[in-house]
N, C-alpha and C positions, 0 to 999 in steps of 0.2 A: 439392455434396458432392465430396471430394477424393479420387475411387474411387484412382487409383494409390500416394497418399500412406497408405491404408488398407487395400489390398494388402504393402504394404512394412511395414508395423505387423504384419500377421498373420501375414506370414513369421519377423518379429523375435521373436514371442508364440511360434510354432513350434521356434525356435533355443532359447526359453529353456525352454521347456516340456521338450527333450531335455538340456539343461546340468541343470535340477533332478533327474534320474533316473541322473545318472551320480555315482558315489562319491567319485570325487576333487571334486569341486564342494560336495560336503554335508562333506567334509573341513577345509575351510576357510569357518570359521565366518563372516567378514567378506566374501567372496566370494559366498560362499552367500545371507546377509541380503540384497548388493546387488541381486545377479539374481532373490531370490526378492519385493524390493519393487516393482523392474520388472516382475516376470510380474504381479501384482498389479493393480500401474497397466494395465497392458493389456488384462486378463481384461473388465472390463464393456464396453470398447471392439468388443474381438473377438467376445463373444456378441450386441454388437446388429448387428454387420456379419454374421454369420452368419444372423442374425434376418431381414435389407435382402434376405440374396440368396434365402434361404426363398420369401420375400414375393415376390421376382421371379418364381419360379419357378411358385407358384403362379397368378400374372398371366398367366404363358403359357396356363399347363395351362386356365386360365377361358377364356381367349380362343380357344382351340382349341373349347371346347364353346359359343360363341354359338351357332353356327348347328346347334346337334342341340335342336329344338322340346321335346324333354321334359327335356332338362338347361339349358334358358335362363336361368330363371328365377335357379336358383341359382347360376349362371354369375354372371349378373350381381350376386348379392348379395356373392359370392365376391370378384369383381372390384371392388368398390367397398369391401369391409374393406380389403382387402390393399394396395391403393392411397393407403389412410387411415392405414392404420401405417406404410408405405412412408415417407411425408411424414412422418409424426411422427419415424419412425427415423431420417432424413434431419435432423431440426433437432438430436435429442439427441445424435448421430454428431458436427453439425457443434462442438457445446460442448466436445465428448471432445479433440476433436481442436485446439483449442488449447495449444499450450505452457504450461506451469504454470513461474510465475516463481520462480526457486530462492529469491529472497530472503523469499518470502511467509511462512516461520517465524522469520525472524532478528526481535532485539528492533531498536527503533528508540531515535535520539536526534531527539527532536524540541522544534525551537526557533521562540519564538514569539515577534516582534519588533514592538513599534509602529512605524509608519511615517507619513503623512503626515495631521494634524489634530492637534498635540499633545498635550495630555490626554486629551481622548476617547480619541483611537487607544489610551493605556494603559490606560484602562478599559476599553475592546473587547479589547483583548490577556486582561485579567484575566479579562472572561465568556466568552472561546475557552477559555481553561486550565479554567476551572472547567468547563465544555462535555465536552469533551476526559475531563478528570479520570472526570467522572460514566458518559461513555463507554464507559472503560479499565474501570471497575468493574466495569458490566455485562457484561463479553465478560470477564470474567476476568483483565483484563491488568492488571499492578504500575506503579505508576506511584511515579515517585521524581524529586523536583525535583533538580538536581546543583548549578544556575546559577539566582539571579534576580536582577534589579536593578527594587526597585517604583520605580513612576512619581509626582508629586505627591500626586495626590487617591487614591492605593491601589491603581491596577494596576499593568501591569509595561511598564517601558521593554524590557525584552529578560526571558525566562524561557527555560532548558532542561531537559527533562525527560527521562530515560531513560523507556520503555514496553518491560517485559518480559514473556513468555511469551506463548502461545495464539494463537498467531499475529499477532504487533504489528506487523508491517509491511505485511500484507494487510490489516488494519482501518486502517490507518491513513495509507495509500500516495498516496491521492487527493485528498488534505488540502496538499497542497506547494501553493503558491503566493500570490495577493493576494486578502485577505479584504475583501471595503467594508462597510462599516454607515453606513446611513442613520437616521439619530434625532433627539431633541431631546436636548443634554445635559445633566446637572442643572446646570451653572454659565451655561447659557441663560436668562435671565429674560425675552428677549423670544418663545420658545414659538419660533426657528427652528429646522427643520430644519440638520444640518452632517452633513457626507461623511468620516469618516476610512477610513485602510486599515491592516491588520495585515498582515503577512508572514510564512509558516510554509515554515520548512524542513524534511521527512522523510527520515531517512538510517540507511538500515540501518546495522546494526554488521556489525562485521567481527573475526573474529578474526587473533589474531597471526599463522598461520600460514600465513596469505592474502595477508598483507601487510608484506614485510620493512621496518620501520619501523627507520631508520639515528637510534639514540638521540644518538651524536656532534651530532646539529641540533637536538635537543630541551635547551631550560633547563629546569631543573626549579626553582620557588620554591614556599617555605610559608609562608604566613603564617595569621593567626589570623581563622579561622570569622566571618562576620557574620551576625544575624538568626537567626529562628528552626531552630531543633535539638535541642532537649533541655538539659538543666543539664550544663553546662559544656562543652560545645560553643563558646563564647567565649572561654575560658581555655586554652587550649590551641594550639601551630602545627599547625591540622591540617586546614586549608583548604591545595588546591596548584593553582598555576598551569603550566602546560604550556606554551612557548613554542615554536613551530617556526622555523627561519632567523630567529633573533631579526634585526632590523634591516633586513631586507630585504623586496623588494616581495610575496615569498610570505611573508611570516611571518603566522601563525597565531596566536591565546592561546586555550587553552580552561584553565578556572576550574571547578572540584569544589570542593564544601565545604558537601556533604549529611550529613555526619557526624563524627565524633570522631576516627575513624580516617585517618592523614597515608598509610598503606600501601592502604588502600582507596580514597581518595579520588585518589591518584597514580595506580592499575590503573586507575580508569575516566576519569581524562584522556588517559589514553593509548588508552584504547579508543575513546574519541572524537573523538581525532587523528586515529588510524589510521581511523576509519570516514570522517571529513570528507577525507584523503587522497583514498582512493577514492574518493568522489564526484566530486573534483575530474577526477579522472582519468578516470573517466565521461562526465563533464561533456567533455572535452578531448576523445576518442575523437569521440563525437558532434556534433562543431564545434556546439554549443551558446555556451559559451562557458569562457572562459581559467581564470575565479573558480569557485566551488562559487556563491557568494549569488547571482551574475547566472543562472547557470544554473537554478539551483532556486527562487528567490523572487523576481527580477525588484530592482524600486531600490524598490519602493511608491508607486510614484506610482497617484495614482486612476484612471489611463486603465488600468493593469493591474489584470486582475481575476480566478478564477475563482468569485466567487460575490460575491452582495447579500444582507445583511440589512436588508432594510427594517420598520423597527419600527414605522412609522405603518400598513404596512397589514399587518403580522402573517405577512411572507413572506420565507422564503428563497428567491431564486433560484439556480442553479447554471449558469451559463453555456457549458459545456458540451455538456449537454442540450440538445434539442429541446421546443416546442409546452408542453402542460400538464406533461409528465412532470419540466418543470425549475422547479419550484414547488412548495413545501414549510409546512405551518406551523411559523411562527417559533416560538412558546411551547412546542412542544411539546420540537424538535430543540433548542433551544438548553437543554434539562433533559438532552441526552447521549442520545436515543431517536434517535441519528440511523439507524439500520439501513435505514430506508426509502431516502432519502437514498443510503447507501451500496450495498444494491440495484442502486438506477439505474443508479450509477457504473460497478458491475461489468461491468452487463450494456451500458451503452455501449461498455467497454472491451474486453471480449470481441467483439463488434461491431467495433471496429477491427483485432482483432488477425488474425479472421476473414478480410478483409478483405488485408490483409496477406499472411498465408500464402494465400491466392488468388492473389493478386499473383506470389508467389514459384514456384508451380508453372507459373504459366502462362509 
């Protein structure tokens, strides 16, 4: 536990506790919400660190009466609650006390690419979306194709999907990377097993105002809608193409044309420039790497992974996980039930972060 990092919280919790009581602070409305979300965020933190030192103190106070023969008894019952909660305070203090990632309410742009087994890999592309889709349902999140290009036999060579509200980037954050599926495909007649891989990238959005986006480098083209949209969605230029530094080694294309509208579908290329920007520049910060795709999705090849669907024995693996906790059934999670699944994720990932800020105090 990070007693000095949770002394420094409680002074912070004290500073705002005196801002909400003073007039000029309740005066300004935007001021007032920010500090009074803060005090908020801090309040169950600070009542269970007040709880931890309780608890200590009673551990003294038992420990002074061991040795008086007619208060023992309950000394020691005293002393072994107080030590039980002590530990339990200790684990829920350490969860409090992880950073909460700002982006976890922003919608996401998430793109799902076949990669190495050709057709199959687009049919696995098509059962992630459909995956995914059913997912998005259950948690409340909107989901809206922007971008598809199907594959031969009906999946997708490349699909992007905006995922909005309820928080779509915290459900759906852990999902970046190289998907394998292990199966027989229906265009197998001799009953072999084959190894493809998909590749998903997840990228928050970003607003404008986060990100001066210099339109001078952006081309803007329309042309006319493909596939399904509603009647007349094909008739019309109202499909748009987004090009960044046309011609050059950074240039970009992102492609909308989820709708009828050439004014809507132009706002959300651009929102997806601007968010694949930023990633990049993420990506760059973190000497990761130069590209958004190398950083976030790797090339597809099979040696990169983080997870197997193995369909002969009915199992997701998630290779990040340890032991049995990284083992899932297949039939159930690939119907969109994954919360189990994501669960785990979290709670590995809090575990690292843990971990981390340990790291950093010491």
């Amino acid at each position: 536990m990070l007693t000095e990092k949770l002394i420094e919280l409680e002074r912070e919790h004290s500073g705002l506790e005196r801002d909400l009581a003073n007039p000029e602070v309740f005066s300004n409305s935007s001021n007032f919400l920010r500090i009074n979300r803060r005090y908020g965020e801090l309040l169950p933190l600070v009542k269970l660190w007040h709880e931890y030192r309780d608890c200590e103190n009673a551990i003294l106070e038992a420990q002074e009466l061991l040795n008086d023969p007619e208060m023992r008894d309950l000394a020691v019952s005293d002393l072994e609650e107080n030590k039980a909660r002590q530990q339990q305070i200790e684990l829920e203090l350490d969860v409090l006390l992880i950073p909460k990632d700002p982006r976890d309410e922003r919608n996401v742009i998430l793109e799902i690419r076949a990669g190495a087994g050709g057709d199959e890999a687009g049919l696995f592309a098509g059962d992630l979306m459909r995956m995914y889709s059913r997912y998005a349902e259950m948690k409340g999140i909107r989901l809206e194709i922007v971008e598809e290009s199907e594959s031969a036999l009906g999946g997708y060579s490349k699909v992007v999907a905006e995922m909005s509200g309820n928080y779509a980037y915290r459900s759906f954050k852990f999902e970046m990377g190289v998907h394998r599926v292990q199966r027989v495909p229906a265009t197998e007649s001799q009953g072999r097993i084959h190894t493809s891989t998909v590749t998903i990238a997840v990228i928050p959005e970003v607003e404008e105002t986060e990100f001066d986006l210099d339109l001078s480098q952006v081309r803007i083209d329309v042309f006319r809608a493909q596939g399904a949209g509603g009647q007349g969605v094909n008739t019309t230029d109202s499909a748009v193409r987004a090009v960044w530094k046309t011609g050059t080694s950074e240039e970009l294309i992102i492609i909308c044309q989820d709708g009828r509208s050439q004014i809507k579908n132009r706002e959300k290329a651009l929102v997806i420039l601007r968010s694949r920007l930023v990633a990049i520049e993420r990506a760059k910060e973190e000497e990761r790497s130069k590209l958004e795709r190398q950083s976030m999705i790797g090339t597809g090849d099979r040696s990169e992974k983080i997870r197997t669907y193995n369909y002969p024995q009915n199992r997701i693996t998630d290779h990040r996980l340890t032991g049995e906790n990284k083992n899932f059934p297949l039939d159930i999670l690939i119907e969109g039930k994954l919360e189990p699944l994501m669960d785990a994720l979290a709670a590995w990932d809090r575990e690292g972060m843990l971990e981390r800020l340990a790291e950093k105090v010491e």
